[in-house]
C-alpha positions as CSV (number, residue, x, y, z in Angstrom):
1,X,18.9,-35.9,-24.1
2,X,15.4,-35.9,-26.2
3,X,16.7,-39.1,-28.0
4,X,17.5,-40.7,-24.5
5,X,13.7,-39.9,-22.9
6,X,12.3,-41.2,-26.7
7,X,14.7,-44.6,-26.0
8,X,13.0,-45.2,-22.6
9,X,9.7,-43.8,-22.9
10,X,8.6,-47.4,-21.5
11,X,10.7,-47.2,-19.0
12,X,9.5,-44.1,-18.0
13,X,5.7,-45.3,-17.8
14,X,6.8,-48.1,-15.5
15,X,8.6,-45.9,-13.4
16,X,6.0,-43.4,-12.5
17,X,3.5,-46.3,-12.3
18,X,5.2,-47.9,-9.5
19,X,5.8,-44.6,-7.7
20,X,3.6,-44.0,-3.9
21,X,0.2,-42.6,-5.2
22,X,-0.1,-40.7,-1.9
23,X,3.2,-38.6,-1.4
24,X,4.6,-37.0,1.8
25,X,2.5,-34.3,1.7
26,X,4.4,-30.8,1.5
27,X,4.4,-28.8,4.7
28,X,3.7,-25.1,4.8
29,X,5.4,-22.3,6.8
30,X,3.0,-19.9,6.7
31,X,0.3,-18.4,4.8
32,X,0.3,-16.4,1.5
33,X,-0.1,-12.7,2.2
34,X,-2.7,-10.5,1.2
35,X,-1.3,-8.4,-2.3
36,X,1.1,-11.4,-4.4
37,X,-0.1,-14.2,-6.0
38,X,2.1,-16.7,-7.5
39,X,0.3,-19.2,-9.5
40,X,1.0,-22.0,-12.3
41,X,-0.6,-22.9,-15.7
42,X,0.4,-26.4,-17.7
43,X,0.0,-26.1,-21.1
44,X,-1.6,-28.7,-22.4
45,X,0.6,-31.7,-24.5
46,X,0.5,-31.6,-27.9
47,X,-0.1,-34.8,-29.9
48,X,2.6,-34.2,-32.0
49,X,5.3,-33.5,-29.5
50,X,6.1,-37.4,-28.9
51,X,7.0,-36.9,-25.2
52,X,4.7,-38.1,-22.0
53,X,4.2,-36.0,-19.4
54,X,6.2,-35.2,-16.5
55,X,4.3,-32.7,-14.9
56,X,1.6,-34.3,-12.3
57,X,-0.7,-32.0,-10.0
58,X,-0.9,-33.6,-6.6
59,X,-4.7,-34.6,-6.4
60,X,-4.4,-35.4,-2.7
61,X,-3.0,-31.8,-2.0
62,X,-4.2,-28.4,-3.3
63,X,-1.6,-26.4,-5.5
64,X,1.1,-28.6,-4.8
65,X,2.8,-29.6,-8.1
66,X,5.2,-33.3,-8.6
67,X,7.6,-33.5,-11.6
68,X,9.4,-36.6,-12.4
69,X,12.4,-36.7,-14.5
70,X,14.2,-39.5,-15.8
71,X,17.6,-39.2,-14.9
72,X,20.4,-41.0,-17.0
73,X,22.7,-43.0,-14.7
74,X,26.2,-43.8,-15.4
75,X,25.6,-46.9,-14.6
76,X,23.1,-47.3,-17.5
77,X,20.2,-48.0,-16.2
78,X,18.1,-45.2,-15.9
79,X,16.2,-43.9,-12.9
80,X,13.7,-41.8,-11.3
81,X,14.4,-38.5,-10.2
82,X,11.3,-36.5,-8.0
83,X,10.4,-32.7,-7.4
84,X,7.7,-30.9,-6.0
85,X,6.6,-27.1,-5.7
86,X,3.8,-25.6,-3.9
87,X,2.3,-22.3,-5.4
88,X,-0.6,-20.1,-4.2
89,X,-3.2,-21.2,-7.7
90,X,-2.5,-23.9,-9.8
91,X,-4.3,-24.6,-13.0
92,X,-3.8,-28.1,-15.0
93,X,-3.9,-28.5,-18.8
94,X,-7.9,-28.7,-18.7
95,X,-8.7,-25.3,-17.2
96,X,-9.6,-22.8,-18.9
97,X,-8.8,-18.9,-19.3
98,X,-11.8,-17.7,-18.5
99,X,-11.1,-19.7,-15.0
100,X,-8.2,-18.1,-14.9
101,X,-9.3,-14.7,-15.1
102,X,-12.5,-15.1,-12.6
103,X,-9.8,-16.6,-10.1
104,X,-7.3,-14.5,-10.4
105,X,-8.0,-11.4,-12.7
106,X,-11.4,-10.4,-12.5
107,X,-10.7,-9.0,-8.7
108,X,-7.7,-6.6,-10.1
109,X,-10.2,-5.0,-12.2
110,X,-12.1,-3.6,-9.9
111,X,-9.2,-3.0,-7.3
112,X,-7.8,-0.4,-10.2
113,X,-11.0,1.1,-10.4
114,X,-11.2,2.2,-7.4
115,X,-7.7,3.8,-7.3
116,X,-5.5,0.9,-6.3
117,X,-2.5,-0.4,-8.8
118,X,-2.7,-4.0,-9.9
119,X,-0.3,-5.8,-12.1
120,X,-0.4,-9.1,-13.8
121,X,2.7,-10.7,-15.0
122,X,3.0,-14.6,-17.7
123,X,6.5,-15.7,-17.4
124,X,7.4,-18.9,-18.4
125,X,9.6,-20.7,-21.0
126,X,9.4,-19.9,-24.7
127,X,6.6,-22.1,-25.8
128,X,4.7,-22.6,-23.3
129,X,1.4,-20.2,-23.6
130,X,2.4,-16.6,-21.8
131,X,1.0,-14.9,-25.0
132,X,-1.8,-17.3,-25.5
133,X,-3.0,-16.4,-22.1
134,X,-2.2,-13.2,-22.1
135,X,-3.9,-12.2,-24.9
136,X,-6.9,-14.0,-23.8
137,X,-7.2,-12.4,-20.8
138,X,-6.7,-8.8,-22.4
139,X,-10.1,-9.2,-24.0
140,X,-11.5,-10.6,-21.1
141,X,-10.2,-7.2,-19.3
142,X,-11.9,-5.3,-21.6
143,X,-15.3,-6.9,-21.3
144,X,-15.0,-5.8,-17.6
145,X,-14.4,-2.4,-18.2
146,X,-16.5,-1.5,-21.0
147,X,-19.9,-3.7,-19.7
148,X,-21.2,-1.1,-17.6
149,X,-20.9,-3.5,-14.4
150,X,-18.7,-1.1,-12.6
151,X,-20.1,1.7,-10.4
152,X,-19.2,5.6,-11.2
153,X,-17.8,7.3,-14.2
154,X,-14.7,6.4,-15.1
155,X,-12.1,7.9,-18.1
156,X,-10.3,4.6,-19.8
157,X,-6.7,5.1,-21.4
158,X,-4.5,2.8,-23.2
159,X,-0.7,2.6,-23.2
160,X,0.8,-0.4,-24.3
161,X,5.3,-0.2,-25.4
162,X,7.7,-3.1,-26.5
163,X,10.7,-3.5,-24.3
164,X,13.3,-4.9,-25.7
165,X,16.5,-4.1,-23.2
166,X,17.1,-1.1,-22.5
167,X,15.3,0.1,-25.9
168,X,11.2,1.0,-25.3
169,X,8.9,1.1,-28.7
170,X,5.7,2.5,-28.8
171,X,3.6,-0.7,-30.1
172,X,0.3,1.7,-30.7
173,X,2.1,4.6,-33.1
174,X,3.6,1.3,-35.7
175,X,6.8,0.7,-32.9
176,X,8.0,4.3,-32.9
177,X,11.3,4.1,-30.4
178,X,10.5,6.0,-27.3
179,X,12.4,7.1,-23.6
180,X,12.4,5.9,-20.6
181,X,13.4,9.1,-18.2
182,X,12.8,9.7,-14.4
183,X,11.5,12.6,-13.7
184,X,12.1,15.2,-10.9
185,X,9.5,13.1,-8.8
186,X,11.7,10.2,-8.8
187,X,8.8,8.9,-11.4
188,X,9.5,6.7,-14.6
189,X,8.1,8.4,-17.5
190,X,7.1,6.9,-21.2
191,X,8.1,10.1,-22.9
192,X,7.0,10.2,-26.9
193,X,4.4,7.1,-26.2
194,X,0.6,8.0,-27.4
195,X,-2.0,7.2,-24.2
196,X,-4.8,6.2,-26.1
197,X,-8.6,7.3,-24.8
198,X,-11.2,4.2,-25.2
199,X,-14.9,4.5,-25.0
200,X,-16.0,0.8,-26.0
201,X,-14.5,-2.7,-25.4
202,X,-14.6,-3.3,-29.5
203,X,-12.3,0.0,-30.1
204,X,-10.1,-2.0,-27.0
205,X,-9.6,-5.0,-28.7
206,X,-8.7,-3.3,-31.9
207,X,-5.4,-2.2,-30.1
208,X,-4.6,-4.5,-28.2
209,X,-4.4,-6.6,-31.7
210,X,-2.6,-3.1,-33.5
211,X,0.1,-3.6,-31.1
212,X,0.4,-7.3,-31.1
213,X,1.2,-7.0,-34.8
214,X,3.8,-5.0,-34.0
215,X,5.5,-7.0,-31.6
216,X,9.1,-8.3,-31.9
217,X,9.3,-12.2,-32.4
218,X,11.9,-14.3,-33.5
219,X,12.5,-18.3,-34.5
220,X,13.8,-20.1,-31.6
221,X,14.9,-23.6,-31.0
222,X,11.3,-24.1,-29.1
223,X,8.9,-21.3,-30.6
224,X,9.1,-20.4,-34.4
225,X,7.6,-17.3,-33.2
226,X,8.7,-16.5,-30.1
227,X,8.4,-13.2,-28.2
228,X,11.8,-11.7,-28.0
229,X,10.6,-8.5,-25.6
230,X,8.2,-7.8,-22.9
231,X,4.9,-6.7,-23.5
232,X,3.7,-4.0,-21.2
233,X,-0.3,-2.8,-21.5
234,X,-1.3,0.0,-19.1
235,X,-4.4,0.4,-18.8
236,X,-4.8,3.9,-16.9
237,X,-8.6,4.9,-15.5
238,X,-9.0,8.3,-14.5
239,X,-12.1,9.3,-11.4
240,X,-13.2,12.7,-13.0
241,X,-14.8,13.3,-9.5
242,X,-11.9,13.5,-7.6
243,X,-9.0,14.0,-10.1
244,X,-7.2,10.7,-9.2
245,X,-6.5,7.3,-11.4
246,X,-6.0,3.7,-10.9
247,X,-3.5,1.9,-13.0
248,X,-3.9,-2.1,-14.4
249,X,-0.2,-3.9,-16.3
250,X,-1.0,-6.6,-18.4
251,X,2.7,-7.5,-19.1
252,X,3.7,-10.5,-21.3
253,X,7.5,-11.5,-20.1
254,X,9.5,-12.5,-23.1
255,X,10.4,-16.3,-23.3
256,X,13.2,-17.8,-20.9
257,X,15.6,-19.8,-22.3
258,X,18.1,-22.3,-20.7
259,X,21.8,-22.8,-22.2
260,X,20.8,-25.5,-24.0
261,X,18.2,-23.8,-26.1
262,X,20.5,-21.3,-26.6
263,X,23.7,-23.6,-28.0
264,X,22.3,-23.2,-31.9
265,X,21.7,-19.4,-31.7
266,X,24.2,-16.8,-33.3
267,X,26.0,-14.0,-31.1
268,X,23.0,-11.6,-31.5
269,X,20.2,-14.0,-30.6
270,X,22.7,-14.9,-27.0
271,X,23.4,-11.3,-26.0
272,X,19.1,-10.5,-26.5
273,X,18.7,-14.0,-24.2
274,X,21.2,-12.7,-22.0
275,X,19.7,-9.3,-21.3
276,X,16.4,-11.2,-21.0
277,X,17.0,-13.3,-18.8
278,X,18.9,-10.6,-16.6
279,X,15.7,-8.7,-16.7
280,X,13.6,-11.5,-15.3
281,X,16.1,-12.0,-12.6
282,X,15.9,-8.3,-11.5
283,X,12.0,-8.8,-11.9
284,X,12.2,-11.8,-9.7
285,X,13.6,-10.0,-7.0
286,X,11.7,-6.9,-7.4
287,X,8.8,-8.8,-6.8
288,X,10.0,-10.6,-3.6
289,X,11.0,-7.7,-2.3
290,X,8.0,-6.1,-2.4
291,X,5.9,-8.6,-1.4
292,X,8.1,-8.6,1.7
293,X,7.6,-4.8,2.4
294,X,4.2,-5.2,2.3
295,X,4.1,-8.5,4.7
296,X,6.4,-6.8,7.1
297,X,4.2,-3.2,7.0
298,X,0.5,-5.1,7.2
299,X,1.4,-7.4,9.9
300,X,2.7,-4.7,12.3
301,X,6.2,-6.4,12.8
302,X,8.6,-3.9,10.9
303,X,10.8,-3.6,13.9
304,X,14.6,-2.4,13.6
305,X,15.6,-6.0,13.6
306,X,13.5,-6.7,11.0
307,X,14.9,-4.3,8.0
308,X,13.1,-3.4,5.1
309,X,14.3,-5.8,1.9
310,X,16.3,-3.9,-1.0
311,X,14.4,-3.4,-3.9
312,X,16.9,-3.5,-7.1
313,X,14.3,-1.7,-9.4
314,X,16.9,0.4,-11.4
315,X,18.7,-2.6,-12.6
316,X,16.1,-3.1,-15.8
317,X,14.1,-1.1,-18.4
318,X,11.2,-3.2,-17.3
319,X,11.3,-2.8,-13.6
320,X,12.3,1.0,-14.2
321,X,9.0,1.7,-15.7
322,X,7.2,-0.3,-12.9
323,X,8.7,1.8,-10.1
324,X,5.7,2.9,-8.5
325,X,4.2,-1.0,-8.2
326,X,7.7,-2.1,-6.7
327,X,8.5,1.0,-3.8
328,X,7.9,0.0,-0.5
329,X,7.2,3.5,0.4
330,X,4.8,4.4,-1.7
331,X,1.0,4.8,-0.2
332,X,-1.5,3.5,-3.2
333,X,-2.5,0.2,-2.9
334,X,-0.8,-2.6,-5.0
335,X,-1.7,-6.5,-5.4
336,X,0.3,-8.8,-8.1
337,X,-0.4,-12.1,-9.8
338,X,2.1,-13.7,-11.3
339,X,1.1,-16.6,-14.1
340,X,4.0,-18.8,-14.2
341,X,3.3,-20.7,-17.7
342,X,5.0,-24.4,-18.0
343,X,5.3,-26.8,-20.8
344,X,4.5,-30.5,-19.5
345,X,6.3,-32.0,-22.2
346,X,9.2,-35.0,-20.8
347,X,11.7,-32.6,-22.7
348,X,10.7,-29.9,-21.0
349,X,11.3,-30.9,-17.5
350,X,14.6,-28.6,-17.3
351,X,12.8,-25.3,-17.9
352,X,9.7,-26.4,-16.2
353,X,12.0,-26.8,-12.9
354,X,13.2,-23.6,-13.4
355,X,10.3,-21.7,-14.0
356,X,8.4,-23.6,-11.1
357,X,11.2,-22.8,-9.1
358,X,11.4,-19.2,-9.7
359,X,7.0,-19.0,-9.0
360,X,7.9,-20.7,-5.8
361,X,10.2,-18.1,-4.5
362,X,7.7,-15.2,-5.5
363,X,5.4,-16.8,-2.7
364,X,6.0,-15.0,0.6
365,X,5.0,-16.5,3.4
366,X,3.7,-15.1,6.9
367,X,3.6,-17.2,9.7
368,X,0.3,-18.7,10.7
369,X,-1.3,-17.7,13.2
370,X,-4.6,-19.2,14.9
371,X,-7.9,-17.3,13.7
372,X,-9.1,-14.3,15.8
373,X,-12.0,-11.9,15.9
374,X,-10.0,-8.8,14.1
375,X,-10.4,-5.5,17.0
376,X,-12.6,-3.0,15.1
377,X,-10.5,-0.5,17.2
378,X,-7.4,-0.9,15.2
379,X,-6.2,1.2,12.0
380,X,-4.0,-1.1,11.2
381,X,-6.8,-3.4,10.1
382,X,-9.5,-1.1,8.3
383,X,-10.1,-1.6,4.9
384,X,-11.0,2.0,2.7
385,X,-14.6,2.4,3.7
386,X,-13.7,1.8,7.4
387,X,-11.5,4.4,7.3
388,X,-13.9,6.7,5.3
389,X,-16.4,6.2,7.8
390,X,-14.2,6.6,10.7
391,X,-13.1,10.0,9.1
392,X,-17.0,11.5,8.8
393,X,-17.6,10.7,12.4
394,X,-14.2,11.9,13.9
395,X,-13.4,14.7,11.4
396,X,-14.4,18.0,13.4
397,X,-15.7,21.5,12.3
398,X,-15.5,22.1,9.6
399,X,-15.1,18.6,8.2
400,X,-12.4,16.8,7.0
401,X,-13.5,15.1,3.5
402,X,-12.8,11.7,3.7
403,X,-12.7,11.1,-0.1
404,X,-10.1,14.0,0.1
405,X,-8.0,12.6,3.1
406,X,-8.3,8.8,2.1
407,X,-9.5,8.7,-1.2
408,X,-8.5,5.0,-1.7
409,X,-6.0,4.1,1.3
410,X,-6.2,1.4,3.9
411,X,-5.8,2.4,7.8
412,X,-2.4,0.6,7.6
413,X,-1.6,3.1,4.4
414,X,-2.6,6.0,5.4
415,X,-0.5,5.3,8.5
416,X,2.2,5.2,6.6
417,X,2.0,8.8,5.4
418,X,4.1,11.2,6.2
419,X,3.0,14.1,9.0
420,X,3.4,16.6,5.9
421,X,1.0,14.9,3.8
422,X,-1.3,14.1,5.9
423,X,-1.7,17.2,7.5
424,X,-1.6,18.7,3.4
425,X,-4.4,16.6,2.7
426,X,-6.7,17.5,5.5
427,X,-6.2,21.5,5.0
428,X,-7.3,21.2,0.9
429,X,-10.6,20.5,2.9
430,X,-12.8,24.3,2.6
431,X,-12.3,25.9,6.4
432,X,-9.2,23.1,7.5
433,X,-6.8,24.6,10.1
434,X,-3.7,23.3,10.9
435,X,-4.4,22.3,14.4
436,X,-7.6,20.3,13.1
437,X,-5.0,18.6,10.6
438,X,-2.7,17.8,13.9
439,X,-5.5,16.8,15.9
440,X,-7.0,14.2,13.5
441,X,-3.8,12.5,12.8
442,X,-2.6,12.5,16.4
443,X,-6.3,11.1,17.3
444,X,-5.8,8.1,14.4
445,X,-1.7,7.4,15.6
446,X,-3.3,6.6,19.4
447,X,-5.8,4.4,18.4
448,X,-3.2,2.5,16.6
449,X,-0.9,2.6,19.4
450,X,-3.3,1.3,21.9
451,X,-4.1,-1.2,19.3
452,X,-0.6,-2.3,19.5
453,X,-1.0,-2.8,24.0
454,X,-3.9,-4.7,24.0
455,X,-2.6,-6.9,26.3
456,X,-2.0,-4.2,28.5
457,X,-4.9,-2.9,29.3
458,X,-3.7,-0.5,32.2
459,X,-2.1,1.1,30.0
460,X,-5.3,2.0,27.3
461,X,-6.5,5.5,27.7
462,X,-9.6,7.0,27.0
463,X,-8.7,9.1,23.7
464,X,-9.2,5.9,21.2
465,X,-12.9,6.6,22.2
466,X,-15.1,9.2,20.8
467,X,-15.5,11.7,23.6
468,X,-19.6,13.0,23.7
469,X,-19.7,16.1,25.7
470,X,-22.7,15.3,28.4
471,X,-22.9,16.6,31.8
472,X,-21.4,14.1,33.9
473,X,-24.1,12.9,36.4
474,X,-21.4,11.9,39.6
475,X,-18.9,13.5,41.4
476,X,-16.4,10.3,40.1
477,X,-17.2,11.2,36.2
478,X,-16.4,14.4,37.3
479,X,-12.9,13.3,39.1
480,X,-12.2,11.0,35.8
481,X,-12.4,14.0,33.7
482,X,-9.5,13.5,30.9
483,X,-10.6,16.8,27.9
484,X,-10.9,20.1,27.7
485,X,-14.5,19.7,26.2
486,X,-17.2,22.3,27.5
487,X,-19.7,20.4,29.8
488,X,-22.7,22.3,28.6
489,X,-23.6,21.4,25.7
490,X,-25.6,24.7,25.6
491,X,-22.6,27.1,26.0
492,X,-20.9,24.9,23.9
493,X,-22.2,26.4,20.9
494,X,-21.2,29.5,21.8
495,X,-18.4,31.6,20.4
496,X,-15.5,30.9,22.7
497,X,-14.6,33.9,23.8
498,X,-18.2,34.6,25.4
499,X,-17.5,31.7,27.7
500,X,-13.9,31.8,28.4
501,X,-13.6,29.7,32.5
502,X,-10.9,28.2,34.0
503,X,-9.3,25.3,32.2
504,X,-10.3,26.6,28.7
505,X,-7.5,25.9,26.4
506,X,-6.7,28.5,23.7
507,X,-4.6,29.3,20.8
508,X,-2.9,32.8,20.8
509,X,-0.2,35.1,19.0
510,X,2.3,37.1,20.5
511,X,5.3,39.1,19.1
512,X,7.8,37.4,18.1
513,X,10.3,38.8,20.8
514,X,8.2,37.8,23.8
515,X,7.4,34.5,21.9
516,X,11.8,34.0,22.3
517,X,12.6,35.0,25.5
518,X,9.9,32.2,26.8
519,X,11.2,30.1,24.4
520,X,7.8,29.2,22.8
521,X,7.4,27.5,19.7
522,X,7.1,29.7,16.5
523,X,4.0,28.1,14.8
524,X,0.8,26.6,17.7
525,X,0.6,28.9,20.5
526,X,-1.4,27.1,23.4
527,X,-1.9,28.1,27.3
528,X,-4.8,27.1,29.9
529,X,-6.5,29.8,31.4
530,X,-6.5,30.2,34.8
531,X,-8.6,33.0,36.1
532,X,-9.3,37.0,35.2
533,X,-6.1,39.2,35.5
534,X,-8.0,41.9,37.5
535,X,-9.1,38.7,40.4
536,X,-5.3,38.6,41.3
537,X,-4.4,40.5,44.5
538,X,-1.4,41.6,45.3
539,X,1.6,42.0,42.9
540,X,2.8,38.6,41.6
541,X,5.0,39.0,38.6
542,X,4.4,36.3,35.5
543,X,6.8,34.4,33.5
544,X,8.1,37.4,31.8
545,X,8.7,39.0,34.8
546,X,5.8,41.7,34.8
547,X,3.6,42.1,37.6
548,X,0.4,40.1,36.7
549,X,-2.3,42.9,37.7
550,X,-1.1,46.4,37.9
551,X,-4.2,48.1,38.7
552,X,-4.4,46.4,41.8
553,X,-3.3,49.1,43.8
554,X,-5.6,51.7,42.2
555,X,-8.5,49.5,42.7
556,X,-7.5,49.3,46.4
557,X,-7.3,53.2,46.2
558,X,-10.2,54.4,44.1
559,X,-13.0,51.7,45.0
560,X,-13.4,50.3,42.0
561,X,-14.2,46.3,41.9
562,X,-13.1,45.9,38.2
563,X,-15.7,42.9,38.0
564,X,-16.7,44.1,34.4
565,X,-13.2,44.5,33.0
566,X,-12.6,40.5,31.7
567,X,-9.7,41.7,28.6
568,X,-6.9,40.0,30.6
569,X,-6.6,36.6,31.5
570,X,-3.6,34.8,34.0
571,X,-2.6,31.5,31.8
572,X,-0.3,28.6,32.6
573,X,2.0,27.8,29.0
574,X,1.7,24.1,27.3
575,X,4.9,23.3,25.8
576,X,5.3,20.9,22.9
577,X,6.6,17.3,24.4
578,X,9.0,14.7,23.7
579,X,7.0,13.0,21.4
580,X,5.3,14.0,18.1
581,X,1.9,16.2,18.8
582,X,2.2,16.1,22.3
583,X,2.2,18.7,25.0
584,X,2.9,18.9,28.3
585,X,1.5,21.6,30.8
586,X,4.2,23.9,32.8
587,X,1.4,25.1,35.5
588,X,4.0,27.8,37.2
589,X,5.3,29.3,33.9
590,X,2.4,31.5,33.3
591,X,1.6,34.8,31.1
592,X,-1.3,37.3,30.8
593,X,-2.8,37.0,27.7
594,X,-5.1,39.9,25.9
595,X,-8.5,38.7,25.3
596,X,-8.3,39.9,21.6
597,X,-4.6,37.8,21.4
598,X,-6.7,34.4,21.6
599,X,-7.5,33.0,18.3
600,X,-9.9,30.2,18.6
601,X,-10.5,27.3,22.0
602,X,-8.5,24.1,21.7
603,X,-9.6,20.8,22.6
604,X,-6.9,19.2,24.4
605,X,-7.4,15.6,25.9
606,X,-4.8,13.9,28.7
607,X,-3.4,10.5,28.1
608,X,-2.4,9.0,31.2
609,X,0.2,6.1,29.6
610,X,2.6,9.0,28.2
611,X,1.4,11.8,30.3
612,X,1.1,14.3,27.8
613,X,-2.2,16.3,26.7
614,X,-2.7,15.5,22.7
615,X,-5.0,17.9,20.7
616,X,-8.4,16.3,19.7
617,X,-10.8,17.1,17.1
């Protein structure tokens, strides 16, 4: 085939000359989403490669990509054959790597220091620059770290293995073999590799180009030295201040091949392609999957119609270890750039296809939707120090940390959490109770959902907003009443039981056999007090079947008002709801509680769209 595109390099030039210099432009679906970048680098031609270029970036349309091939027709004449690709970046044979890392790169930096995970993958034929530019771009990582241009303290560790199929090498202790085993969190772990501490971007450097000597490289039919494993650098940076890391891969795929490049190797050198090339298909789809998940989880549309996309991490070594970037369920923040490296050579044009191909189908697209003012009132859409913010002015007595409840998670993240976790997070804040934990995550989960019915607004309540107990000034404020808040801000300060009224809402215990036989839950206890047992006249029994105030009739006899005996008070029950964190009040099931049972006054707040009261901070 090479001697045919030498035979009619002429031919070539006059074809491509001749072609429509403005192209039916490529039409977009959608719009990139916000955590996976796919982009392209072209190599530059080498003088001594003989070939012209096939590779043409579309000057009248940004990151859209045209490749000509000259196709040899039976008929003997040859002809013109056209492609185009559309990717998220794309960087011709002029730019640089510097302008590569400040487009691409330099953001993922910071993004891991601040907790998050960022990976950066070069895949591309054998040949055509991965390790140039990775390497490159290592040193430029290190600049960043080590300059002193990023705020706090920060600890910086260094891990960087050799994977060569299913076999891992430790490229900083001289490629000792190490293993690859899960452990019982479900967690990939590098067991026997050394996690280097750095303090400087000079000691950096130094291993970056220890493990680069160590590296596994072989003479192929394109690359006398080409990289026969993938090159994985983690770069791990530890937050002394709250105990928590952020993690940055700087991975350097091995060199695809196709099956022509492949035709003059031996049985060895074809099963290591093979596995290779596996590898990056798994890869391929790992990444596509996840950049799904996230589309479907940011853009509020993960319906039960609209299933969650299989993520086939255990199929590889590689995509073992990168687990945690790849699960959909995981709550730490991940964004991806993928380099897809290309040779522009005429030769070239088979691999350049394919490995334009396979950047294309990284890019996932959401549908485009005309530009709106974002509501502030929605979770969904709060970046980390939105939330943080949100938490210090919503987070009760005593306070929920936000650092401790959201130490690097976006609203739509910490959404995603699990009640248990949550709810765990809040109480390793000093003085957290349980029903504080329940009350802020129930107080976050209806904001979201009357984020979701803005086009309803009948059907809003009032608990999105913070509630400020004032004294309403009107009757109607009065009638429109929707908390348990004390009016006076005065009493409010109080200890609770030295302004129990009617309508209080309490927490209390009671033995386990009484607790039964009203079928109460076993963990929060709650009930609405309704008046003094000693104001009841008469002998009306309770839920329990007792009569409510037994020394009625020895009041009646002896004289005795009983106005300064206030241990006792008749309560209606509020039983857990349908939903999550709700409650819903049973007015004529009602108890006498002791005044010594109650624990501590419950803030309950009514919302009128599910009709269930919701515990608020």
């Amino acid at each position: 085939m090479e001697h045919f595109y030498l035979k009619n390099v002429a031919k070539y030039h006059s074809l491509v000359n001749a072609l429509d210099p403005t192209p039916k432009p490529r039409v977009s679906t959608g719009e990139a989403g916000p955590n996976m970048v796919a982009s392209v680098r072209i190599r530059p031609l080498s003088k001594d490669e003989g070939f012209p270029s096939a590779i043409f970036p579309r000057s009248i349309q940004e990151n859209v990509v045209d490749i000509h091939d000259l196709y040899n027709h039976p008929r003997g004449i040859p002809i013109l054959k056209s492609f185009d690709y559309q990717v998220d970046r794309l960087f011709n044979s002029e730019s640089t790597t510097e302008e590569i890392y400040e487009d691409l790169v330099a953001d993922l930096v910071p993004f891991a220091w601040n907790g998050g995970i960022g990976t950066l993958f070069a895949y591309g034929q054998t040949g055509s620059g991965k390790t140039f530019t990775v390497s490159r771009l290592e040193q430029l990582v290190a600049e960043t770290l080590m300059d002193g241009s990023l705020k706090g303290e920060r600890e910086v560790y260094m891990t960087i293995i050799d994977l060569a199929g299913n076999a891992a090498f430790d490229l900083l202790n001289e490629r000792t073999p190490i293993s690859l085993l899960e452990d019982s969190f479900g967690v990939t772990q590098m067991v026997g590799a050394d996690e280097h501490q750095v303090y400087d971007k000079e000691e950096m450097r130094d291993l970056i180009e220890h493990a680069t000597s160590f590296r596994r490289t072989a003479p192929t039919l394109k690359n006398d030295a080409s990289s026969r494993s993938h090159a994985i650098c983690r770069i791990r940076i530890r937050d002394p201040a709250t105990d928590s890391d952020g993690l940055l891969y700087l991975i350097d795929l091995a060199g695809s091949e196709g099956a022509r490049d492949v035709a003059v190797h031996g049985a060895d050198r074809m099963r290591e392609t093979r596995e290779i090339n596996i590898s990056l298909s798994v890869l391929k789809d790992c990444i596509r999957g996840k950049a799904q998940a996230d589309t479907l989880t940011s853009s509020g549309r993960q319906k039960s119609s609209l299933k969650m996309p299989h993520i086939p991490f255990r199929q590889s070594a590689l995509t073992r270890v990168l687990k945690h970037v790849f699960d959909p369920a995981s709550a730490r923040a991940c964004r991806t750039v993928v380099i897809a490296c290309v040779n522009p050579s005429l030769a070239d044009v088979g691999p350049s296809k394919n490995t334009l191909r396979f950047a294309e189908m990284l890019r996932v697209l959401v549908p485009a939707t005309e530009k709106t003012d974002s509501d502030p009132m929605a979770p969904m859409n709060w970046t980390n120090a939105q939330l943080k913010e949100w938490i210090k002015g919503n987070a009760g007595t005593p306070p929920i940390l936000p650092n401790v409840l959201a130490p690097r998670e976006s609203g739509a993240q910490l959404l995603n959490l699990s009640s248990t976790e949550f709810e765990y997070r809040c109480q390793k804040c000093p003085g957290v109770r349980p029903e504080q934990a329940k009350a802020i995550r129930s107080k976050l989960w209806q904001m979201h959902i009357d984020s979701q019915h803005t086009s309803e607004p009948s059907k809003k309540t009032i608990r999105s907003k913070p509630i400020t107990p004032t004294e309403p000034n009107t009757t109607l404020e009065l009638r429109s009443r929707m908390s348990s808040l004390d009016l006076d801000l005065a009493r409010s300060k109080l200890p609770f039981k030295e302004r129990l009224r009617p309508g209080m809402v309490v927490s209390y215990v009671m033995p386990l056999e009484r607790g039964a036989a009203l079928s109460l839950p076993d963990s929060l206890k709650l009930a609405v007090l309704l008046c003094p047992a000693e104001a009841i006249q008469g002998s009306p029994k309770d839920a329990l079947g007792k009569v409510v105030n037994p020394r009625e009739n020895e009041r009646v006899n002896t004289g005795k008002s009983g106005a300064d005996d206030g241990g006792r008070y008749l309560c209606a029950l509020l039983m857990p709801g349908q939903t999550a964190d709700a409650y819903e009040l049973n007015l004529w099931r009602q108890i006498v509680i002791d005044v010594d049972s109650m624990n501590i006054e419950v803030h309950l707040e009514y919302d009128a769209a599910t009709r269930y009261y919701y515990i608020s901070v």
